[in-house]
C-alpha positions in Angstrom: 44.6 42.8 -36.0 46.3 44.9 -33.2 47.6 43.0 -30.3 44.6 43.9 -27.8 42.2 42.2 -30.5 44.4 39.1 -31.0 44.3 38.9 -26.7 40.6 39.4 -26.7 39.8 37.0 -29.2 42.0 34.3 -27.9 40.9 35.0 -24.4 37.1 34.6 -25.5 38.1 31.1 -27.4 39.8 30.0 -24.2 36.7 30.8 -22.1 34.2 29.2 -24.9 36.1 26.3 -25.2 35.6 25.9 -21.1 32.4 26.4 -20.9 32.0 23.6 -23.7 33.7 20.9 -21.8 31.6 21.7 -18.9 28.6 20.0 -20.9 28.4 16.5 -20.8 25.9 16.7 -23.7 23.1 15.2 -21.8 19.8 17.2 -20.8 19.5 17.6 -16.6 18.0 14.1 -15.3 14.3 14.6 -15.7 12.3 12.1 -13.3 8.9 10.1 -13.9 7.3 7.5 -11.8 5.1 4.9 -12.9 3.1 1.9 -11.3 3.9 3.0 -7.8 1.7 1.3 -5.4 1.8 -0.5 -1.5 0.1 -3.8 -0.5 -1.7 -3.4 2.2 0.0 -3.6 5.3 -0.9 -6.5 7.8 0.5 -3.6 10.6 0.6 -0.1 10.9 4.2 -0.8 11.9 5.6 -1.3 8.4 4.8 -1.2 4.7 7.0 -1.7 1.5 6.5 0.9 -1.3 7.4 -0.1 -5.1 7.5 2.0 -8.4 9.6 2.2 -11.3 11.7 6.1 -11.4 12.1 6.6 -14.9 15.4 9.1 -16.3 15.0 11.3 -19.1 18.5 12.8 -18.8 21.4 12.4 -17.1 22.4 10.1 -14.7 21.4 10.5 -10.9 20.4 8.8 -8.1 17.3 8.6 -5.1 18.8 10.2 -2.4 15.6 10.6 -0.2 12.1 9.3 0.0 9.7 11.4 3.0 6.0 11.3 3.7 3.7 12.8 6.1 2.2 9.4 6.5 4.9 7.6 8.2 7.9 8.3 10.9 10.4 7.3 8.5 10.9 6.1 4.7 14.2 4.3 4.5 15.8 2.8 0.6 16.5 -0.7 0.6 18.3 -2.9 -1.7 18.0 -6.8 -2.0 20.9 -8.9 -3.2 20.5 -12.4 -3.2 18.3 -13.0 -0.5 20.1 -9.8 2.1 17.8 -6.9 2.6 19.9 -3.5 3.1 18.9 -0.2 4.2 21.7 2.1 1.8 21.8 5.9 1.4 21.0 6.0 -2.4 20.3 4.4 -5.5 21.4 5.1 -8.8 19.7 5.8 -12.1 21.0 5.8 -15.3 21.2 8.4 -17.6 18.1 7.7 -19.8 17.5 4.5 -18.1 15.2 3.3 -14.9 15.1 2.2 -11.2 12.9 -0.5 -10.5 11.9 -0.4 -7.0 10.3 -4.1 -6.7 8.9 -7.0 -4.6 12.4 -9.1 -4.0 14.7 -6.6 -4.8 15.5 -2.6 -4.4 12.7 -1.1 -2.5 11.1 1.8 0.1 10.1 1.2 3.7 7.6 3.0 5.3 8.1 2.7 9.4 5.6 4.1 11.4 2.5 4.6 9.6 0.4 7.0 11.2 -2.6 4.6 10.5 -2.9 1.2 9.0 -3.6 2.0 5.1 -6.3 -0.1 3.5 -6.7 -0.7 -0.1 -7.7 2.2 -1.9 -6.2 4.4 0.1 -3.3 6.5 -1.4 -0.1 7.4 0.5 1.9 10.4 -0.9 5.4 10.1 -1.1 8.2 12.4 -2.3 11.3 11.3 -4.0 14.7 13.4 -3.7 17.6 12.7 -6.0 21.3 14.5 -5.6 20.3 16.8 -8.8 16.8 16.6 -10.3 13.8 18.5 -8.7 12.0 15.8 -6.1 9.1 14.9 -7.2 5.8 13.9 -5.7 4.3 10.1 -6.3 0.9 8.6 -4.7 1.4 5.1 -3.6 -2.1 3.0 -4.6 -3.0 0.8 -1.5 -3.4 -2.6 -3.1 -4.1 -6.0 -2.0 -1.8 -7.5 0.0 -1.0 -10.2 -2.3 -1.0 -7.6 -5.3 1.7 -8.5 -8.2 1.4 -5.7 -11.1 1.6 -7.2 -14.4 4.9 -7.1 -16.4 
């Protein structure tokens, strides 16, 4: 090998080699919802939304929740027995977030009406890297408790 090749080839291990430690060797965080649904509201002033996000990738977190259906959607986490409205949640790569009655949970302020049960309210989740993705909140009974 001339001295050119020797340069080239070295130059395009160096830059493989990069590229290779740029890959955390986990797929881009792929988001699911499940079992998202909303007791009905005894106001149209507020309402508390619960699913369970699940991760198929890597890890990220809920940035964001917004609706047509409401003048705000805040994220809220419970610890012990403190409600907190915080910026984000995280997910784990290839793991869940369980948004549920006594702990991390949405608020919806300002419903535009007051929803009844059977009524849907769409809602659509941000994170900081995966594609946002659009979830219909079932209007249940007010004393609704999904089975586990």
């Amino acid at each position: 090998m001339n001295r050119r090749t020797t340069l080239a080839a070295a130059l395009a291990l160096t830059a493989s080699l990069a590229l290779a430690g740029c890959d955390t060797g986990q797929p881009d965080p792929q988001m699911t919802a499940e079992g998202a649904y909303m007791p009905q509201p005894v106001t149209q002033d507020m309402a508390g939304g619960f699913l369970t996000i699940k991760n198929g990738g890597a890890a990220d977190k809920l940035t964001a929740v917004t609706t047509d259906q409401a003048k705000d959607v805040t994220i809220h986490k419970t610890a012990g027995n403190k409600m907190e409205q915080v910026k984000s949640l995280p997910i784990p790569a290839g793991g869940e977030l369980r948004l549920e009655r006594g702990g991390n949970h949405l608020m919806l302020m300002g419903l535009k009406y007051k929803p009844t049960k059977g009524d849907v309210i769409r809602v659509q989740l941000q994170f900081a890297h995966a594609e946002p993705v659009n979830v219909d909140l079932q209007v249940k009974a007010a004393d609704y408790q999904p089975k586990k």
